[in-house]
N, C-alpha and C positions, 0 to 999 in steps of 0.2 A: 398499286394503291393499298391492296389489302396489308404486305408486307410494311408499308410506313404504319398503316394505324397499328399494325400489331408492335410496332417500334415505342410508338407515342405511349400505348400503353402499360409497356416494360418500364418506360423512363420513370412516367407518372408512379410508379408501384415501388421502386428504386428509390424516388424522391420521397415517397410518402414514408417508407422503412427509417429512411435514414431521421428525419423529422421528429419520428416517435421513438427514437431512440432512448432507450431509458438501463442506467445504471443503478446497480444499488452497490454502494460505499459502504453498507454496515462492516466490510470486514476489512481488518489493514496489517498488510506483511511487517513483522516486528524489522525483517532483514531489509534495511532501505536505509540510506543518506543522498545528500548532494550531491549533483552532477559536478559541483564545484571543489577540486581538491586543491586548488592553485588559484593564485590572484599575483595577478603581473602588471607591475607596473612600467609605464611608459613616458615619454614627453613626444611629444607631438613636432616641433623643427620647426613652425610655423605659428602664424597669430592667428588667432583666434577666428576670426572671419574663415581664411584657408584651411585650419585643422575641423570646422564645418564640414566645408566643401567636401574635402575629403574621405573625412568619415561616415559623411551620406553618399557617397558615391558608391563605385560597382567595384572597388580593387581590396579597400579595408575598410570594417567598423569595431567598435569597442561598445563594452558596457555600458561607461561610464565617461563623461570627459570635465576635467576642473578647470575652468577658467582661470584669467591672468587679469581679469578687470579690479578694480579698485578695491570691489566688494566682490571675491570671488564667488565662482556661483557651478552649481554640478549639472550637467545635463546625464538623463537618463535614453542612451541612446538604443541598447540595446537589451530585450527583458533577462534576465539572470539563469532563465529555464530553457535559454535559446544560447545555439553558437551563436559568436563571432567573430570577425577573419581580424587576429590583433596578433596572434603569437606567429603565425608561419612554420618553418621549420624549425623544429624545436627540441630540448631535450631536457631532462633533469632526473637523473638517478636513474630508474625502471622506468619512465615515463617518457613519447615519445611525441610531436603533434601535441603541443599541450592546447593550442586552441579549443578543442573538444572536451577538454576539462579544467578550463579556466575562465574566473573571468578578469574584465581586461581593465585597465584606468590610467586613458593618457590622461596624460597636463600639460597644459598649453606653454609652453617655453623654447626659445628658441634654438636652443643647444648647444651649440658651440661655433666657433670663430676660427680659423689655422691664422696666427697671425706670425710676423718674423720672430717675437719672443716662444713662438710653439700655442699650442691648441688651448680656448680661454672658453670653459663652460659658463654657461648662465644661471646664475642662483636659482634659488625656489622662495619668494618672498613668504615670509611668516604667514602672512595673511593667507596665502595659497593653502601654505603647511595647516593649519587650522581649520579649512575645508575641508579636508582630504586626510588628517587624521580620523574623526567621526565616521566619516565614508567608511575607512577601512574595518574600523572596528564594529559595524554595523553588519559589513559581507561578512566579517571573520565568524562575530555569533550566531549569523542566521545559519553559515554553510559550516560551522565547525571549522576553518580551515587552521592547519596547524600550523607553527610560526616559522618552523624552516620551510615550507613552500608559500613565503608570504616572496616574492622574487620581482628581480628587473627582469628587464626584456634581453639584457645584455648576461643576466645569469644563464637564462635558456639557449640564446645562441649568441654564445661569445666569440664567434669568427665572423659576423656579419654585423653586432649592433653594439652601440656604448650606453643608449639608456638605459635607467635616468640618467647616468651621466655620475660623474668625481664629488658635484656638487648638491647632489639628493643627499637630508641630511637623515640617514639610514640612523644613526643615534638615536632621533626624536621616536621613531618608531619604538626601538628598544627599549626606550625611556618607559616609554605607553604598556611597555609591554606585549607589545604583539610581535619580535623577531628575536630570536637567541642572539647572543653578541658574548666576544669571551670576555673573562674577565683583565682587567687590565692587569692587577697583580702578576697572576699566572700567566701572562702574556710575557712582563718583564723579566721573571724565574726565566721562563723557557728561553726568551730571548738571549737572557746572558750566557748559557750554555752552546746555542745556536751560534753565536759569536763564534767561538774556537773552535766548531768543526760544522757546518756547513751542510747540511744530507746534498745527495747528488739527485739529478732532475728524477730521476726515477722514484723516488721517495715523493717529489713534489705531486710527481702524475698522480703515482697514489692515492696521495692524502686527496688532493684535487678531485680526485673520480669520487673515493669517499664523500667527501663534501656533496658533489651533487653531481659535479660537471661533468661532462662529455670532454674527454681528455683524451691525447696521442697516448700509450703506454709505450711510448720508442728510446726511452730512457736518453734523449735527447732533446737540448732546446731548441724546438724549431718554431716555425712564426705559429703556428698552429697554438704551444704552449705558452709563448710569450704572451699571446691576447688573452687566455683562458687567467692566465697568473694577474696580467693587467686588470681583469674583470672584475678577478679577486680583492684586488686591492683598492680599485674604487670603491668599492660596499666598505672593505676594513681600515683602511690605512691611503683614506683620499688624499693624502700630501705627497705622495710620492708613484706614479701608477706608470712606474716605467715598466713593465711586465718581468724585470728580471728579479730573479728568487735570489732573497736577499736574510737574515736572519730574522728580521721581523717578522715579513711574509711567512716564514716558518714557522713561529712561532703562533702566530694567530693560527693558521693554520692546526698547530700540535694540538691548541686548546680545544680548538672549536669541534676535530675530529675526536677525541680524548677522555675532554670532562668539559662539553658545553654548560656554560648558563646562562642565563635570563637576568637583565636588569631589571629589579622589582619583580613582581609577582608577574605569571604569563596572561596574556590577560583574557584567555577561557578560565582562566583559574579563578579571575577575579569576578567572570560574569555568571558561574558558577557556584563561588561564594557569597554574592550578593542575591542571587537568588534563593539561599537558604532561609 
């Protein structure tokens, strides 16, 4: 008996410390930023009801999720200062697991179809696009993130995933200013030279690994590099995303490892400027 009350009053003395816990803030480390270096975007495969379900359940959640209703609408599923399970196995550049340093934003859409004429994505209605421009640019200034790691799900792992998908219209962002995209001129220069000689896949890996992705360097095309080139070409060149290296693909590629730019102003530059 005597060993429980000596318990009870450990606990009590325990609870009371934590209670009267008190910080003082006056001082703050210059050397800090966000947890958040990446923001990944998603679509969800399902309507809106089931991409719920889902994403309150016990296998995945996300950030943020944009609805597909008339009047789209953002749900705040998960706080920005917390993981959540949306990347998986993951890669980009130095970076490994990027769930622990990203945040996440499905969109409700259903993805795609395998039908006899071959595989048929589902748009992203303007309306949606309108939600979820402000979204992004909102996570970009508060977390600084920079615009080459504004990414799909299918940049991070290109052997398991294809969102957003051929049909995410990756322009509108560039337009906004929030993602590098090359120029089309110097696209065409490169491309016309790419025409008459070709680099061989090892050059492709290259440039590829460059770029961001987690790439074979086996100077062969194997399924591995076809989906990683496929990946590629959804984001730059969505009319054609047969994964094979072709002189365009090369050529977006030459630009964008090269002499990247920005359509319009980047838009840290712009929230930046406007804050002057």
């Amino acid at each position: 008996m005597k060993k429980f009350f000596t318990l009870i009053a450990m606990t009590t003395l325990l609870t009371g410390c934590a209670s009267t816990l008190n910080i003082d803030r006056t001082y703050s480390g210059k050397l800090q930023d966000s947890r958040a270096r990446f923001l990944v975007i998603h679509y969800t495969v399902s309507n809106l009801q089931r991409s719920i379900e889902l994403l309150t359940g016990d296998q995945v959640s996300v950030h943020y999720l944009v609805t597909d209703e008339a009047q789209p609408r953002i749900y705040g599923m998960v706080d920005e200062n917390k993981r959540a399970w949306h990347a998986g196995k993951s890669e980009w550049k130095d970076y490994k697991s990027l769930g622990a340093s990203s945040i996440g934003i499905e969109i409700v859409n259903p993805g795609y179809t395998d039908t006899a004429q071959g595989r048929v994505y589902a748009p992203f209605p303007q309306k949606q696009m309108d939600v979820l421009l402000p979204l992004i640019k909102d996570i970009v200034a508060r977390n600084q993130i920079a615009p080459e790691n504004i990414l799909g799900h299918s940049d991070i792992a290109p052997q398991r995933k294809q969102d957003p998908g051929p049909m995410f219209p990756w322009k509108q962002l560039a337009d906004a200013g929030l993602i590098i995209w090359p120029d089309a001129e110097q696209v065409k220069l490169k491309q016309a030279g790419f025409e008459g000689h070709l680099p061989d896949i090892a050059w492709f890996q290259k440039k590829l690994h460059v770029h961001g992705f987690a790439v074979p360097q086996t100077g062969e095309l194997d399924a591995a590099t076809q989906n990683v080139i496929s990946v590629f070409q959804m984001k730059y060149r969505p009319a054609n995303i047969d994964g094979k290296p072709d002189a365009e693909t090369a050529a977006i590629l030459e630009v964008l490892t090269t002499a990247p730019s920005t359509i319009g102003t980047p838009f840290l530059e712009q929230t930046a400027q406007a804050q002057k």
